[in-house]
C-alpha positions in Angstrom: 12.6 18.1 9.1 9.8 17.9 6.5 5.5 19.5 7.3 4.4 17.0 5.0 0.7 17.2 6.6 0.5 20.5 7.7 2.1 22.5 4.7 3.7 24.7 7.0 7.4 26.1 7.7 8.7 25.0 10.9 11.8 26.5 12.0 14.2 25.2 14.1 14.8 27.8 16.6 18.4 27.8 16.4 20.4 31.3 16.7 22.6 32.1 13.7 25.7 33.4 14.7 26.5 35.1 11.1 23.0 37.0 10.3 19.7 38.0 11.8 17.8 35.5 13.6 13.7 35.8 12.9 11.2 34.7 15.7 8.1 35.0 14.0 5.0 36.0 16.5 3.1 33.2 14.7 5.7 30.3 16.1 5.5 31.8 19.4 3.6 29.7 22.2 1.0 32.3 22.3 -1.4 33.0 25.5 -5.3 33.4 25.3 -6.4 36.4 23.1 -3.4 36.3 21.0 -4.7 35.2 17.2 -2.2 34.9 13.9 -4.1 36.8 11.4 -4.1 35.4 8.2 -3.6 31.7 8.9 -2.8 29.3 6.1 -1.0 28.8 2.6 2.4 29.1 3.2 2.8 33.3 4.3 3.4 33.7 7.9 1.6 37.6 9.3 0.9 39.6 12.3 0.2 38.6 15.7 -3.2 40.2 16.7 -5.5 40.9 20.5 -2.1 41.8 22.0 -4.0 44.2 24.5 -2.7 42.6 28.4 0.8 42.9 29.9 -0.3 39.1 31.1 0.0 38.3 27.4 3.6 37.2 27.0 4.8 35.4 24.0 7.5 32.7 24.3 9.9 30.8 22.4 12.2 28.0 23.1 16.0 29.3 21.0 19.0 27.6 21.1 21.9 29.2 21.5 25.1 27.9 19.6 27.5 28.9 22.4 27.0 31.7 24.8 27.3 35.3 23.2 25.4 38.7 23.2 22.9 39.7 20.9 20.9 42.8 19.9 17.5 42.8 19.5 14.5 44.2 17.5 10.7 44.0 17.9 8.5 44.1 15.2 5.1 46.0 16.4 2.2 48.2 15.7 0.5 49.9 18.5 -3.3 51.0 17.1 -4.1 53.7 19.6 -0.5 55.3 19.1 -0.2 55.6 23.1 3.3 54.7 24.7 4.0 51.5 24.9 6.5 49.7 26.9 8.1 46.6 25.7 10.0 44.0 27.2 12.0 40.9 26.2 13.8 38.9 28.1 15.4 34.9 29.0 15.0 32.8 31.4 13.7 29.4 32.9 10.6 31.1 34.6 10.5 33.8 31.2 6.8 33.9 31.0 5.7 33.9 34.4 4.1 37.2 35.6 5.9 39.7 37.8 8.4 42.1 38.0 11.3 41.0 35.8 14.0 40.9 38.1 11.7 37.6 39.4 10.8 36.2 35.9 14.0 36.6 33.6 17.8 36.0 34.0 18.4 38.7 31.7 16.0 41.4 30.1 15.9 44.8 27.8 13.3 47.4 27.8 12.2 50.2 25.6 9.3 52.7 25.3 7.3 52.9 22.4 6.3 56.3 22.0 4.5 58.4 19.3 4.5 59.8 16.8 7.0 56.6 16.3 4.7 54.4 16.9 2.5 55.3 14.0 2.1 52.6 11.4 4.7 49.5 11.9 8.3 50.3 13.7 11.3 47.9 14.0 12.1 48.8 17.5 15.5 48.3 18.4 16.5 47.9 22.6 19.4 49.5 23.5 21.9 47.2 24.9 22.2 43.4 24.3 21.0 40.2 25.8 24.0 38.0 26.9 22.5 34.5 26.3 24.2 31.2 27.6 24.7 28.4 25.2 22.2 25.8 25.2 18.0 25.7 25.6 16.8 29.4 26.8 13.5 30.5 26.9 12.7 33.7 25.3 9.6 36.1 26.4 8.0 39.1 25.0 5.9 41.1 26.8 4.3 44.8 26.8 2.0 47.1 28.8 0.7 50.7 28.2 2.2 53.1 30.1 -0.8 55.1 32.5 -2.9 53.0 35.0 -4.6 51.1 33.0 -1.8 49.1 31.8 -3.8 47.7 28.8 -3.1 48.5 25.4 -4.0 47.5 21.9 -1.0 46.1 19.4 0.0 43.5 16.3 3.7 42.2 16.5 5.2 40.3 13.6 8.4 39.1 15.0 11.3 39.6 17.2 15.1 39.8 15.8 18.3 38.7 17.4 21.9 39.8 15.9 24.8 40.1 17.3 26.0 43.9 16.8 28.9 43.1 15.1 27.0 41.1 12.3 24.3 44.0 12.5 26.9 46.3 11.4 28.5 44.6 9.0 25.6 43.4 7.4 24.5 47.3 7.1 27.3 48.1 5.8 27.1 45.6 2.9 23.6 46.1 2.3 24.3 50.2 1.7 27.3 49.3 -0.7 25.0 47.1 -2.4 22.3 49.9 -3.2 21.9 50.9 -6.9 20.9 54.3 -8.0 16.8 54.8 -8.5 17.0 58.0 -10.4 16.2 56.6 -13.4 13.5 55.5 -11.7 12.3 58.9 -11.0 13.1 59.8 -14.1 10.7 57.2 -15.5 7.9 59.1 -13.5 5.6 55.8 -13.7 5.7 52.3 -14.8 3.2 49.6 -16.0 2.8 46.1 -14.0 1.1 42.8 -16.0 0.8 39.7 -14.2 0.4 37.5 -17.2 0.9 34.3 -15.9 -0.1 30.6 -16.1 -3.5 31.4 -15.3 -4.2 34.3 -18.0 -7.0 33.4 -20.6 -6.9 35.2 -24.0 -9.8 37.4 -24.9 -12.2 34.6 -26.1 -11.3 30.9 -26.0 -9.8 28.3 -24.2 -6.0 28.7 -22.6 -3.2 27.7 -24.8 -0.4 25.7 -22.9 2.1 27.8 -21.3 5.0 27.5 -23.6 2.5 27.6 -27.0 1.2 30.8 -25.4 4.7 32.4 -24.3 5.5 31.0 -28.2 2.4 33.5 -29.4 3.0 36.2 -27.9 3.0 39.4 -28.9 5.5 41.5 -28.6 6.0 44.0 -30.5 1.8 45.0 -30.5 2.4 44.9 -26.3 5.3 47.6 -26.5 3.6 49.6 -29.1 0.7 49.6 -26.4 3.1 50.3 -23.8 4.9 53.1 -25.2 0.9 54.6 -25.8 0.4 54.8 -22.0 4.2 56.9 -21.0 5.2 54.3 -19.0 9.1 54.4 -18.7 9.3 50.8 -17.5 7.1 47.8 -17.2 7.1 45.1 -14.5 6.5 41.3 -16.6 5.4 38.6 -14.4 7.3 35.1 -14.4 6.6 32.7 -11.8 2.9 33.5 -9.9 0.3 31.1 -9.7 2.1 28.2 -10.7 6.0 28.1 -11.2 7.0 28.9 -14.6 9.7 31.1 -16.7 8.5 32.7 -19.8 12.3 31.4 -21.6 14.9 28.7 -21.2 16.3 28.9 -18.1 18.6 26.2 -17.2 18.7 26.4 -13.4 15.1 25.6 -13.5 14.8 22.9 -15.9 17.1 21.0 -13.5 14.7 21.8 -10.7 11.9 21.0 -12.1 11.5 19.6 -16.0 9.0 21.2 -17.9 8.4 24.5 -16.9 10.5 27.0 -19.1 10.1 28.0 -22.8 11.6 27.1 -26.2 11.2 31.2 -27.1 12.7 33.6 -24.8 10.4 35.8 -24.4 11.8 38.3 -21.6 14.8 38.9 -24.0 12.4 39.8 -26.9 10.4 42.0 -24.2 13.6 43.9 -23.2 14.4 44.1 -27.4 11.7 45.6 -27.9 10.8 47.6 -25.5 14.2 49.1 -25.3 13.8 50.2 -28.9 10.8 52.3 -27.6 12.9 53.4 -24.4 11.0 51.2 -21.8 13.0 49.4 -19.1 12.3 46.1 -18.3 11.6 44.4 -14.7 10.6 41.1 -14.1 8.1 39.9 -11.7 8.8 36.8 -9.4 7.1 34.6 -6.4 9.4 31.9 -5.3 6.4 29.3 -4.3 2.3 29.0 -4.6 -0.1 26.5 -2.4 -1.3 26.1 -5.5 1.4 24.2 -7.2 2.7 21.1 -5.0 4.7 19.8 -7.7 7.5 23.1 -7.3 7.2 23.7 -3.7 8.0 20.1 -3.4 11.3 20.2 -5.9 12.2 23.1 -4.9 12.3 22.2 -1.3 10.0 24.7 0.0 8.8 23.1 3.5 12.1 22.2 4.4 13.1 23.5 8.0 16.7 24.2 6.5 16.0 26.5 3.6 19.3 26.5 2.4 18.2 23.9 -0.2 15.2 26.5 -1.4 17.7 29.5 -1.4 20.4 27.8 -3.1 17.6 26.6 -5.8 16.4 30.8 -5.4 19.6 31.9 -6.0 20.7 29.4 -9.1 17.7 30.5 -11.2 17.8 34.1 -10.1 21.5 34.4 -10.9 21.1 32.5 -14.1 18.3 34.9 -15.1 20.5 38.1 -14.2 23.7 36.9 -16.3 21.3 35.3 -19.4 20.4 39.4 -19.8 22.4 41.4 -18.0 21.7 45.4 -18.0 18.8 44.4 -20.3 17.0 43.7 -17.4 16.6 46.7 -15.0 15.3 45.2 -11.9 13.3 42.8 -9.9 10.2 42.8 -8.0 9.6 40.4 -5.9 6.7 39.0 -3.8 5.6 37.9 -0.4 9.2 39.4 1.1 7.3 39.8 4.2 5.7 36.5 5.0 7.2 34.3 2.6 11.6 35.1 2.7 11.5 36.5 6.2 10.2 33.8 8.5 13.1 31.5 7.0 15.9 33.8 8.7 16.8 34.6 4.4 20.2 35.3 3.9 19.5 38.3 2.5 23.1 39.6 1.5 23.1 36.0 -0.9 20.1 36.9 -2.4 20.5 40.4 -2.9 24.2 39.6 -4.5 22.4 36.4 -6.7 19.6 38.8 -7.7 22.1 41.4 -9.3 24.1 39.0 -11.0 25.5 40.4 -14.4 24.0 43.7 -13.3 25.3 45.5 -10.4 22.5 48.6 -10.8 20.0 46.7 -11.0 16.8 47.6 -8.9 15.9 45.2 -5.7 13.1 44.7 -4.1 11.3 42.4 -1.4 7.2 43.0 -1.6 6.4 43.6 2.4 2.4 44.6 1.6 1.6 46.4 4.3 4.1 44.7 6.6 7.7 45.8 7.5 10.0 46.3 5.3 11.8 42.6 6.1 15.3 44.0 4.8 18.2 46.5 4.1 19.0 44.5 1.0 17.2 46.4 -1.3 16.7 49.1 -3.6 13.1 49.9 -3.4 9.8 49.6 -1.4 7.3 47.9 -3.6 4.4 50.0 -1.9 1.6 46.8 -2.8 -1.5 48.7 -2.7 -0.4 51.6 -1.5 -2.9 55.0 -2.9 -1.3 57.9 -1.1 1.6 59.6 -2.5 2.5 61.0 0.3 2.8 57.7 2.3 1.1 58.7 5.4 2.9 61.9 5.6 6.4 60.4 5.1 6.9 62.0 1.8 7.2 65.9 1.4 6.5 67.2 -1.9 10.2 68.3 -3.2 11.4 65.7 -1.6 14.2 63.1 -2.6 11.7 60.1 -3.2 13.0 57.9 -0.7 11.8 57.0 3.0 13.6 59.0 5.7 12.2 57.3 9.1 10.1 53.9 10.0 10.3 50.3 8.8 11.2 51.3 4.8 14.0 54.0 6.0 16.5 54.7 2.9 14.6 52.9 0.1 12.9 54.3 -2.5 9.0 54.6 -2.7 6.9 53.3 -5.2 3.1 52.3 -5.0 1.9 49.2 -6.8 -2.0 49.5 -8.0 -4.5 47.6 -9.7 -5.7 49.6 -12.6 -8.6 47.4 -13.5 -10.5 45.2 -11.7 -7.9 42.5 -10.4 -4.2 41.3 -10.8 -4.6 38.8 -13.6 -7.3 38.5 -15.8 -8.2 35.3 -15.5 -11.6 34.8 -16.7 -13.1 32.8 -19.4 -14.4 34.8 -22.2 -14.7 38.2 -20.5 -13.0 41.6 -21.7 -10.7 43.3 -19.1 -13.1 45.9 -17.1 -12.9 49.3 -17.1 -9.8 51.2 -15.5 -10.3 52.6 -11.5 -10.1 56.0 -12.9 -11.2 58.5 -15.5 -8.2 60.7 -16.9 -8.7 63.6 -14.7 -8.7 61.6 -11.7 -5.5 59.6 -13.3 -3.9 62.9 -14.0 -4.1 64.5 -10.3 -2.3 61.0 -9.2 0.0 61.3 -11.2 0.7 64.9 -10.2 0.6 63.9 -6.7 3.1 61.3 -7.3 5.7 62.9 -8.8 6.2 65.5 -6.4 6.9 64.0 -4.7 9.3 61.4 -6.5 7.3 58.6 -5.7 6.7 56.3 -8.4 3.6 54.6 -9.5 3.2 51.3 -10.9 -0.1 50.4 -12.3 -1.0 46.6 -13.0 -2.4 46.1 -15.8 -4.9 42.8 -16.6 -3.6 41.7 -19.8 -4.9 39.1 -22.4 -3.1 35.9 -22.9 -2.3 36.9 -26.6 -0.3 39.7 -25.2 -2.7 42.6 -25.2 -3.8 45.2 -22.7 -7.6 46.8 -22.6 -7.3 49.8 -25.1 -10.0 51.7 -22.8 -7.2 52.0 -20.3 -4.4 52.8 -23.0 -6.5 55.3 -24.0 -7.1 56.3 -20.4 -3.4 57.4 -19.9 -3.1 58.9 -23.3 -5.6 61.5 -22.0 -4.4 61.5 -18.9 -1.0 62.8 -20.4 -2.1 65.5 -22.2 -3.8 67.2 -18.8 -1.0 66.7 -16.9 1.3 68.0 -19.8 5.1 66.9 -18.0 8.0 67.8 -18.6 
C-alpha cells in the first residue's frame, strides 16, 4: 500500500505477534475536540483537547489468531489530577456507558501524581484476551472527582504480548553499552553541517566538492579549543547524503555519497586530540522526494525502509568500527515509532563492528519510544536537573518516567539555529556569555548529565571563533578537574 497523494504513513493495523504493536493517537478515529498537533511532513505527535470521558478514541486491529496481550498508554495529563484510563474491545467499543455494556473485554488503571507529571508510559495490569479476526479497540479516560472532565495529550497505545515484552527487555538491557566515558567527557560539541550549509561568503559548493574541501584538521584544532570530549557530525539532514563512500547507499540511491571519506578523517583526527566521534543521522526529509521514494519511506510495510536503515547503518558501523563512538539519531519519536520499528534489528544494525557503541533514538519532548538504547538525546532540554529527576551526585541516568535507565544528555543550540544556512552572513553570537556558560556547565555535571551544544558551522569546516573563545573562558572559571 503506497500514500502517493497524501505523503503520509498508513499502517495497517495488524497485531504483531513477535514485538510491540504501536497505535498512534493520530490514526485513531478521533471524536469532536480531539486535534493531532503538529499535522504534516512525515512525523506523527500528540493527540490534544482530550478533556471528556465521551471522548473515546478507536481503532479497527486485526488480530492474527486469538491471544493475550499487555498494554501501555502513552499520556500526559496537564493539571496532574488522577486520571482514570480505560481501554478496551468490542463491537459496541466506543459507545458510551458503563463498560461491562460497551466492551467484550477491558483494563483499567489510575493515573495518579506525582506520576503523572510530564509524559508516562502507563502500563495496565493484566492483559486483554483478543479473538482473532476484526476487533475494535477503544480508549477512553475521565478525571476522578465529580466533574469527570480533565485535561490530557496521548501519543499512542501499545499491545505486546508479556512474553515478547519480556524478552524483548531482556535483550534490550544486554544490549546496553557503558556511558561513563561519556561522563567522563563532561560535554560534547554538535554541528549539523549538512547539504544546506553555506560557507562564510559565497555561493554553496556541491556536496561531495564541499565534503572534498573540508577542513579537518583546522575543525579539530577548533574543537579541542572549546574541551569538548566528543563531537556529534551530521550525515543525512535536510536532504539524504553521507559525507564518504558508503556502499549500501549508492545502491539505494546513486549519487549521494563521497569520493573522500570524510568521517574517517574526522575520527583520525580528532582522535589524535582525544575527541570521540558520533555521527548524526535522519532516516527521511519532506524535503527530498527523490530518497524517501528509493528508500521506501511511505510504504505501509516498512520492512523495505528498515532493511534499507539497517544496510547503510551497519555498513557505516563495520567501515569504522570503535572509531566511531556512537549514534544520534533523529525524529525517534514520530518518525521510527509510528511504524511498529523493530527496534532490537536496529539497535543490533546500529552497533555493527562496535558493540559499545552509544545508541540513541531523538524523542524531543515526547516519550522515550524505546529500551533499545543507550542514551536520552534530551533535544532542547535547559535544565540539568531534568524536572527534578536528576539529584546532584547522582549516577547520570533516569531512574523513573518515560526515559527510565538511559542516560541523560541535553542537546542545545549554541547560536542562533541548527545549521547555518544563510547566504553571506557570519554565525551570530553564542546564547551565553562565559559566566553564564560556566554555571551550566557546573550544573550539569553534577549531576552527570551531559551537555551537547550545536554548533552553526561554515561550509568550509569552520565554527564562529566568538563561541570558541566563549568556552575557552568559560573553562578557566569553572576550572574542572
Amino acid at each position: 500500500m503506497r500514500a502517493h497523494a497524501a505523503e503520509a504513513f498508513v499502517p495497517d493495523f495488524r497485531l504483531k505477534p513477535n514485538d510491540y504493536t504501536v497505535l498512534m493517537a493520530a490514526d485513531a478515529k478521533l471524536p469532536p475536540g480531539l486535534t493531532p498537533f503538529q499535522a504534516g511532513a512525515h512525523g506523527k505527535s500528540q493527540v490534544t483537547g482530550w478533556t471528556r470521558p465521551e471522548q473515546a478514541l478507536e481503532w479497527e486491529v486485526i488480530v492474527p489468531q486469538e491471544d493475550v496481550y499487555a498494554c501501555n498508554v502513552l499520556v500526559r495529563e496537564h493539571g496532574n489530577r488522577p486520571l482514570a484510563v480505560e481501554v478496551g474491545w468490542g463491537k459496541h467499543a466506543r459507545e458510551p456507558g458503563p463498560w461491562t455494556e460497551r466492551a467484550a473485554g477491558r483494563l483499567t488503571g489510575t493515573l495518579a501524581p506525582p506520576v503523572s507529571r510530564g509524559w508516562t508510559r502507563f502500563a495496565f495490569d493484566g492483559t486483554l484476551r483478543l479473538p482473532a479476526g476484526r476487533q475494535r479497540l477503544a480508549l477512553r479516560a475521565h478525571a476522578l472527582d465529580t466533574t469527570s472532565s480533565f485535561n490530557a495529550s496521548v501519543f499512542s497505545v501499545e499491545l505486546v504480548r508479556p512474553a515478547v515484552r519480556e524478552r524483548l527487555h531482556t535483550a534490550a538491557l544486554e544490549l546496553r553499552a557503558d556511558t561513563r566515558w561519556l561522563q567522563e567527557c563532561r560535554y560534547g560539541l554538535m554541528c549539523h553541517w549538512t547539504s544546506q550549509t553555506f560557507p562564510r561568503r559565497g555561493e554553496r559548493k556541491a556536496y561531495a566538492h564541499a565534503v572534498r574541501d573540508f577542513d579537518v584538521e583546522g575543525f579539530a584544532d577548533q574543537v579541542q579549543a572549546t574541551g569538548a570530549g566528543f563531537v556529534v557530525f551530521t550525515t543525512s539532514h535536510a536532504r539524504h547524503f553521507f559525507p564518504a563512500p558508503l556502499e549500501a547507499l549508492d545502491r539505494i540511491l546513486p549519487g549521494r555519497t563521497a569520493q573522500r571519506d570524510l568521517v574517517a578523517d574526522l575520527a583520525a583526527s580528532l582522535g589524535r586530540r582525544g575527541v570521540k566521534l558520533l555521527l548524526y543521522y535522519h532516516l527521511g526529509s519532506s524535503s527530498d522526494p527523490a530518497w524517501l521514494e528509493a528508500a521506501a519511506f511511505w510504504e505501509t510495510d516498512a520492512r523495505g525502509l528498515f532493511s534499507n536503515w539497517t544496510d547503510m547503518i551497519g555498513d557505516a558501523g563495520r567501515r569504522y568500527g570503535d572509531r566511531l563512538a556512537g549514534w544520534w539519531f533523529d525524529d525517534g519519536a514520530i518518525s521510527y515509532y509510528y511504524r511498529s520499528a523493530r527496534w532490537e534489528q536496529l539497535a543490533k544494525a546500529a552497533k555493527a563492528g562496535h558493540a559499545g557503541r552509544l545508541v540513541a533514538f531523538n524523542p524531543w519532548e515526547l516519550p522515550s519510544p524505546t529500551e533499545f538504547q543507550d542514551y536520552w538525546c534530551g533535544e532542547g532540554n535547559s535544565d540539568p536537573s531534568v524536572d527534578g529527576l536528576l539529584a546532584v551526585g547522582g549516577d547520570g541516568r533516569f531512574h523513573s518516567g518515560s526515559h527510565q535507565g538511559l542516560q541523560a544528555c541535553a542537546t542545545l543550540i549554541t547560536e542562533g539555529d541548527w545549521v547555518h544556512a544563510r547566504k553571506d552572513t557570519d554565525i551570530g553570537p553564542p546564547r551565553w556569555n562565559a559566566v553564564q556558560l560556566a554555571e551550566l556547565l557546573k550544573a550539569f555535571v553534577a549531576r552527570k548529565n551531559v551537555p551537547i551544544f550545536n554548533r552553526e558551522i561554515y561550509q568550509e569546516g569552520a565554527v564562529s571563533s566568538g563561541s570558541v573563545e566563549m568556552f575557552t573562558r568559560a573553562r578557566r572559571l569553572w576550572s574542572p578537574k
